[in-house]
C-alpha atoms as an extended CHARMM CRD file, in Angstrom:
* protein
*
       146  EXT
         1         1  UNK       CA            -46.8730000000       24.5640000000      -47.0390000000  PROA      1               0.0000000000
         2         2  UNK       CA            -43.2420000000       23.8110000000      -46.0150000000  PROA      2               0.0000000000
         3         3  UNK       CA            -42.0480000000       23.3890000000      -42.8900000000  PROA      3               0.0000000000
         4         4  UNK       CA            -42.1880000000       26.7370000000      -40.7970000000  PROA      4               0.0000000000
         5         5  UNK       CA            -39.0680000000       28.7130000000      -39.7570000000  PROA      5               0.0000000000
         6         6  UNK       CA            -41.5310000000       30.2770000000      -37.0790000000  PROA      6               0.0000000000
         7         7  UNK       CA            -44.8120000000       29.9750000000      -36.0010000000  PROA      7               0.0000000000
         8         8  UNK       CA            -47.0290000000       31.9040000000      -33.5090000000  PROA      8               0.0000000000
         9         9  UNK       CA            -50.8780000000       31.2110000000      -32.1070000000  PROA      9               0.0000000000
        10        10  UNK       CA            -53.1680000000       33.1870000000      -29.8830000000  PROA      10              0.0000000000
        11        11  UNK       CA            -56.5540000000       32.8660000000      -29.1850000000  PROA      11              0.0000000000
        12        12  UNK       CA            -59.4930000000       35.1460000000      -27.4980000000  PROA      12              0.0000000000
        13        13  UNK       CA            -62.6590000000       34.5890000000      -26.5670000000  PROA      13              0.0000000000
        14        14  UNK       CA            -65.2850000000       36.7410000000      -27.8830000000  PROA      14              0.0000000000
        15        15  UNK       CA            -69.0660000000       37.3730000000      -26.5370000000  PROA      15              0.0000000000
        16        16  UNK       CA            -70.5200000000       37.3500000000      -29.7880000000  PROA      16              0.0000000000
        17        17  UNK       CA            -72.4880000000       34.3220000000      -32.3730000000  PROA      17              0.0000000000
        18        18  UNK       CA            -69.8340000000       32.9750000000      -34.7130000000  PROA      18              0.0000000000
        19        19  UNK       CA            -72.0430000000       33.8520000000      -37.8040000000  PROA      19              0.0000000000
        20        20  UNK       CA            -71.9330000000       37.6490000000      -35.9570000000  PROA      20              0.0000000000
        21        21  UNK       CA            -68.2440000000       37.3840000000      -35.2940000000  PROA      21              0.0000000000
        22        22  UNK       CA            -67.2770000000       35.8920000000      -38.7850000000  PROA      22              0.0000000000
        23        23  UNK       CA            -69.1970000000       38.9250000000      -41.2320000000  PROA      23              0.0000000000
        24        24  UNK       CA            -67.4930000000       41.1590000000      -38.5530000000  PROA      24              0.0000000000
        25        25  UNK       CA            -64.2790000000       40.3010000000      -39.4940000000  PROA      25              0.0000000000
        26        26  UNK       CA            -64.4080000000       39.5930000000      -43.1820000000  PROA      26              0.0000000000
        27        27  UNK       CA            -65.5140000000       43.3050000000      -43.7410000000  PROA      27              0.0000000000
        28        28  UNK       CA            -62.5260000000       44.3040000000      -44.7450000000  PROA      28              0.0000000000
        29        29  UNK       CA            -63.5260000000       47.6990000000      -43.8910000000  PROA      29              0.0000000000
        30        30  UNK       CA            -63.5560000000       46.7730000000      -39.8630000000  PROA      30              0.0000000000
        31        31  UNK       CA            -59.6330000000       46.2540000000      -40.5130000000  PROA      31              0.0000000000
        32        32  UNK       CA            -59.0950000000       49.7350000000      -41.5780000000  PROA      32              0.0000000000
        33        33  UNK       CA            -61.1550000000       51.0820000000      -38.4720000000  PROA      33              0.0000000000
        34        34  UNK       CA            -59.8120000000       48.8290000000      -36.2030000000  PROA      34              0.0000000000
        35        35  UNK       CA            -55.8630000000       49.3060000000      -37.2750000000  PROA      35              0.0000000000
        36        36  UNK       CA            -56.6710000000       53.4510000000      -37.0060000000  PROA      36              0.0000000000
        37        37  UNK       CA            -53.5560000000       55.2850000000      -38.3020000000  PROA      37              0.0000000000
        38        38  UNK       CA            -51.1220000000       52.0720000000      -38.7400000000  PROA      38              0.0000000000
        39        39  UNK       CA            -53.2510000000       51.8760000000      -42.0710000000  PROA      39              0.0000000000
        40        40  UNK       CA            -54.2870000000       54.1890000000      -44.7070000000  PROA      40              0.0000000000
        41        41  UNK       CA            -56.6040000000       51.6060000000      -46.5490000000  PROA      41              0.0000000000
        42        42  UNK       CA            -57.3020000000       47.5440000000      -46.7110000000  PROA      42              0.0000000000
        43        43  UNK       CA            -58.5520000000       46.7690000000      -50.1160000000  PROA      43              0.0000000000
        44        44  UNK       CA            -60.0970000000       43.2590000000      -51.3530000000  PROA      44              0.0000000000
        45        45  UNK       CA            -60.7500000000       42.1710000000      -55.3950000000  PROA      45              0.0000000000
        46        46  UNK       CA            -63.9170000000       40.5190000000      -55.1220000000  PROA      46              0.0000000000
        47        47  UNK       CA            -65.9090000000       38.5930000000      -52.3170000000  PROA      47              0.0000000000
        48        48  UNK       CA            -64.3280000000       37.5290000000      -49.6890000000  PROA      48              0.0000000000
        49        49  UNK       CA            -63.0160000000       33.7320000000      -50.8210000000  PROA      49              0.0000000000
        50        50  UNK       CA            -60.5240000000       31.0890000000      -51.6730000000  PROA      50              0.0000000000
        51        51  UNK       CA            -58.7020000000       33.1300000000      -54.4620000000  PROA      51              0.0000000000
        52        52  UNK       CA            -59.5510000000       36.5890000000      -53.7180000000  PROA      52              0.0000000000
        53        53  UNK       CA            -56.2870000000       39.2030000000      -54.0110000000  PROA      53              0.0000000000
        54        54  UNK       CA            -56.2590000000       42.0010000000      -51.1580000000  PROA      54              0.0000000000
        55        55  UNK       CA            -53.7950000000       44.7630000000      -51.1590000000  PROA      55              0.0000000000
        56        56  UNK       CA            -53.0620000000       46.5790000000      -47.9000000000  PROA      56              0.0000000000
        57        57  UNK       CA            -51.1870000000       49.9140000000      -47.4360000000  PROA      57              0.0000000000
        58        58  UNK       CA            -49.5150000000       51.1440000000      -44.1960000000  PROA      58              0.0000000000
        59        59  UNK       CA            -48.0440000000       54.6340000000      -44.3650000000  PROA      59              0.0000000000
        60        60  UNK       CA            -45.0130000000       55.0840000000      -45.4870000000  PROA      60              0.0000000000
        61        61  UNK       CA            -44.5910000000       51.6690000000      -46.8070000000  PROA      61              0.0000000000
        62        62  UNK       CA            -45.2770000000       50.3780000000      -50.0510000000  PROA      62              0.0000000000
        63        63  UNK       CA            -48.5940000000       48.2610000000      -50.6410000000  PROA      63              0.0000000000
        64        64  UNK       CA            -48.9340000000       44.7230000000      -49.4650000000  PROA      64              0.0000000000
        65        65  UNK       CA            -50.2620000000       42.1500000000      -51.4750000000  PROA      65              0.0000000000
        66        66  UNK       CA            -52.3980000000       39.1640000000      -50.3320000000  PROA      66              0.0000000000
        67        67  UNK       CA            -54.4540000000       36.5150000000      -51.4210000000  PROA      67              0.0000000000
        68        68  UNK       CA            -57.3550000000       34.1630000000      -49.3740000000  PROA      68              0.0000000000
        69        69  UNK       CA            -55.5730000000       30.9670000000      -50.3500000000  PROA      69              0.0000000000
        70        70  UNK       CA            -58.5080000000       28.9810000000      -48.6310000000  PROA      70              0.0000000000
        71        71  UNK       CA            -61.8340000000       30.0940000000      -47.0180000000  PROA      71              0.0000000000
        72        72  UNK       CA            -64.1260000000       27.5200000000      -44.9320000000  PROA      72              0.0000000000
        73        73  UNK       CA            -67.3280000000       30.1120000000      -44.6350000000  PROA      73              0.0000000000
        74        74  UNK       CA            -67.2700000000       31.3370000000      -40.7670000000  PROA      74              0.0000000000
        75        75  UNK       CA            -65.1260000000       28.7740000000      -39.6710000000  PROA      75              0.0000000000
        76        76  UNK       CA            -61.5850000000       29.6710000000      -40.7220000000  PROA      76              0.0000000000
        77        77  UNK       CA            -59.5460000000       31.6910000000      -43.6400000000  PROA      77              0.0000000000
        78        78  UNK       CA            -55.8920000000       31.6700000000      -44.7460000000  PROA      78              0.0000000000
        79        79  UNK       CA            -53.8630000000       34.5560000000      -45.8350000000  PROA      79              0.0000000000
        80        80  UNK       CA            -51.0620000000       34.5340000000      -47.7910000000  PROA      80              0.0000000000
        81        81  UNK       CA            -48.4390000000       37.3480000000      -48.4160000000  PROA      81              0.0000000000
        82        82  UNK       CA            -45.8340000000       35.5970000000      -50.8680000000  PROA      82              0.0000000000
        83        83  UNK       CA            -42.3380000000       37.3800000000      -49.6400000000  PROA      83              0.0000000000
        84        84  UNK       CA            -39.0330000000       37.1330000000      -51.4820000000  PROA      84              0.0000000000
        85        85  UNK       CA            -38.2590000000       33.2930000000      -51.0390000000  PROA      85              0.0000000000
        86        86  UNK       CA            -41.0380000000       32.7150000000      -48.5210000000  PROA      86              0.0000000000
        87        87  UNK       CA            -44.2400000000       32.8560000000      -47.5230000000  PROA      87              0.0000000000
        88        88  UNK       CA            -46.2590000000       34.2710000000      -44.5960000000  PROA      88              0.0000000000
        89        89  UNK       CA            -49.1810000000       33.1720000000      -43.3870000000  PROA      89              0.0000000000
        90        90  UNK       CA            -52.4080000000       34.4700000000      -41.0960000000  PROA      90              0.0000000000
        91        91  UNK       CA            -54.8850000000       31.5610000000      -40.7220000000  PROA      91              0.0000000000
        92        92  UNK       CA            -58.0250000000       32.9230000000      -38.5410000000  PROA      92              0.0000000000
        93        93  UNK       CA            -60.5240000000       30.3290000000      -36.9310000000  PROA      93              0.0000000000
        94        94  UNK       CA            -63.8380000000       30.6240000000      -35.5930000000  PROA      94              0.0000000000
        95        95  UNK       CA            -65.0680000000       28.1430000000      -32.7360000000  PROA      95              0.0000000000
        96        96  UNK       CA            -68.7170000000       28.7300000000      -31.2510000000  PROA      96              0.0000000000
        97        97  UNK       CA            -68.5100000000       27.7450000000      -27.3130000000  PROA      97              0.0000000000
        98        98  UNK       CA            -71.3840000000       25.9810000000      -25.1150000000  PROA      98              0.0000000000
        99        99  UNK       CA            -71.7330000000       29.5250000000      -24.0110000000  PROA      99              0.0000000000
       100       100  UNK       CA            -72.6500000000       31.1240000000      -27.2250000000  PROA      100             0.0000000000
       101       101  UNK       CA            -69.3050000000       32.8590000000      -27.0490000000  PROA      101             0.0000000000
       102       102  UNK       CA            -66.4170000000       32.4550000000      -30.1580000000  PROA      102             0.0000000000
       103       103  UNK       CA            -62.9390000000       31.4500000000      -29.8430000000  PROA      103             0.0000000000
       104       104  UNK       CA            -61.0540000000       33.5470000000      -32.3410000000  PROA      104             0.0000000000
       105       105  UNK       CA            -57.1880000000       31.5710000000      -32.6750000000  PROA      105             0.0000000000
       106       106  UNK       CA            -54.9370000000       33.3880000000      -35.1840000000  PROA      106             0.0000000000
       107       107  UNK       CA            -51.8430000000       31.1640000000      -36.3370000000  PROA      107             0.0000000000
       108       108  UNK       CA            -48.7210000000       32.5530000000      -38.1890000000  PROA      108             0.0000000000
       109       109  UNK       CA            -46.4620000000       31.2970000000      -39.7460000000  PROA      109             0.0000000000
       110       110  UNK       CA            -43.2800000000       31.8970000000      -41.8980000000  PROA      110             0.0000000000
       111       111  UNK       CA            -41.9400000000       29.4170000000      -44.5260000000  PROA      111             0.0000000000
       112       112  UNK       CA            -40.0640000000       28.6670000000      -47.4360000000  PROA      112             0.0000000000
       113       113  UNK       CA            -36.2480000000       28.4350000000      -48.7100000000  PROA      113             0.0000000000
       114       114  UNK       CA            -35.5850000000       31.6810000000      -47.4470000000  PROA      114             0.0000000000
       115       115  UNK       CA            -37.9260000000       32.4050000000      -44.3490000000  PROA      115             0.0000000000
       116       116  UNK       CA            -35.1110000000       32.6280000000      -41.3060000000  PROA      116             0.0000000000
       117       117  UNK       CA            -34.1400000000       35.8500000000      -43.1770000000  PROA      117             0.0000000000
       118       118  UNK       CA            -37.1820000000       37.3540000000      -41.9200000000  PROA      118             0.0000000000
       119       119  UNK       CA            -37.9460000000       35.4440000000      -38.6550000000  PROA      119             0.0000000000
       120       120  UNK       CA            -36.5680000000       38.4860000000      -36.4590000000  PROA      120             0.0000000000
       121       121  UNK       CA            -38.7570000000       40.4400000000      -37.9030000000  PROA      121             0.0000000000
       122       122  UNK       CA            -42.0880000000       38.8610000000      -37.2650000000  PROA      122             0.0000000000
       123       123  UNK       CA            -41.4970000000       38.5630000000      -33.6360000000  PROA      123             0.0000000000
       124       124  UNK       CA            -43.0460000000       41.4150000000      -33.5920000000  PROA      124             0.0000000000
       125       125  UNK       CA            -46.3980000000       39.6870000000      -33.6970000000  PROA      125             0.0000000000
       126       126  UNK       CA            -45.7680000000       37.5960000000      -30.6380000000  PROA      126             0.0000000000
       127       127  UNK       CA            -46.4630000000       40.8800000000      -28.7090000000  PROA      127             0.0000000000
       128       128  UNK       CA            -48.7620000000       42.7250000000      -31.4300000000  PROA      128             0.0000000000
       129       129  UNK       CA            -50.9870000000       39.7340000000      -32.7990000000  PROA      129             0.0000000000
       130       130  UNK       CA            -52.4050000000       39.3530000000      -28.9460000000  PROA      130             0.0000000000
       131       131  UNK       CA            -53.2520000000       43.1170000000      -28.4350000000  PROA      131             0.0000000000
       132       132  UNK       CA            -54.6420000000       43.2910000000      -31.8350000000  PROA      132             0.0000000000
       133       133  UNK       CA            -56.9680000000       39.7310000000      -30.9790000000  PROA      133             0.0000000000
       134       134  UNK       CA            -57.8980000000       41.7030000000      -28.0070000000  PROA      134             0.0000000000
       135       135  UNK       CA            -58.9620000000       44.8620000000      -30.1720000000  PROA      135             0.0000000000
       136       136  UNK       CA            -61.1110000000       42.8520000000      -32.5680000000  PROA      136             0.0000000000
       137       137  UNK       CA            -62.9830000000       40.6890000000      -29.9560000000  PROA      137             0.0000000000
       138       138  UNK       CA            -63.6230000000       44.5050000000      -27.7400000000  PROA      138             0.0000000000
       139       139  UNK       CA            -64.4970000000       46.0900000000      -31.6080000000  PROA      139             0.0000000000
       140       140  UNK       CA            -67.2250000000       43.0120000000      -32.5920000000  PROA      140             0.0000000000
       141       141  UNK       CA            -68.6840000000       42.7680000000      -29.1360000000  PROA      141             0.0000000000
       142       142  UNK       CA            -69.1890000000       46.9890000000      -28.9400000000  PROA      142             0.0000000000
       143       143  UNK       CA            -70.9840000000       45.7240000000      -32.4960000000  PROA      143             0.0000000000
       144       144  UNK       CA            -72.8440000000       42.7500000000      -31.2810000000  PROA      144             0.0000000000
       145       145  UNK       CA            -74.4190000000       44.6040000000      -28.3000000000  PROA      145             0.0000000000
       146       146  UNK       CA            -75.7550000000       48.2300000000      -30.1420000000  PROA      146             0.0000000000
């Protein structure tokens, strides 16, 4: 990775096992329910790994792809969307507290020749990556508890 043009962390803590919280989230099929109507579908080519392609579709938009360019088993993944002249990236991590609790830390970040063409537009996710933390860590403790 280059240097980044922008970069944004956030980090939650969730009341759940990191092995719980982990298979939570890389069922790609929690995405979908948890995103509701910002996504028609989330779809992954094989296990979730280093190397595996995902597509995702938003309405009205035209697909997404997205590869796992590395996967440390329910300690941390890193997403890549390859964009015209840069590249995005969603790294999840997965830290197990004294308190049998998870810290969940998303980092983005945007890089490559042409990435501060699109850093305006991922602002966005300095509001909408928190709330969305929030979301999962509420979704996977609903799931831990029943």
């Amino acid at each position: 990775m280059s240097e980044a043009a922008w970069q944004f962390e956030h980090t939650v803590t969730c009341k759940a096992d990191r092995t719980f919280v982990w298979n939570f989230w890389t069922d790609v099929t929690n995405w979908e329910r948890i995103e509701g109507q910002a996504i028609e579908w989330i779809r992954l080519d094989g296990p979730f790994a280093t190397g595996t392609s995902g597509t995702t579709k938003a309405p009205g938009q035209p697909p997404h792809h997205w590869q796992i360019a590395e996967c440390k088993a329910r300690h941390s993944a890193r997403i890549e969307m390859k964009l015209d002249g840069a590249v995005f990236d969603n790294i999840m991590s997965f830290q197990s507290t004294e308190a049998d609790e998870t810290l969940i830390t998303q980092h983005m970040e945007l890089s490559g020749p042409k990435a501060t063409t699109f850093t305006e537009g991922m602002k966005i996710f300095e509001t909408t990556a928190p709330q969305g933390l929030t979301k999962l860590a509420k979704s996977i403790e609903a799931a831990y508890k029943s």
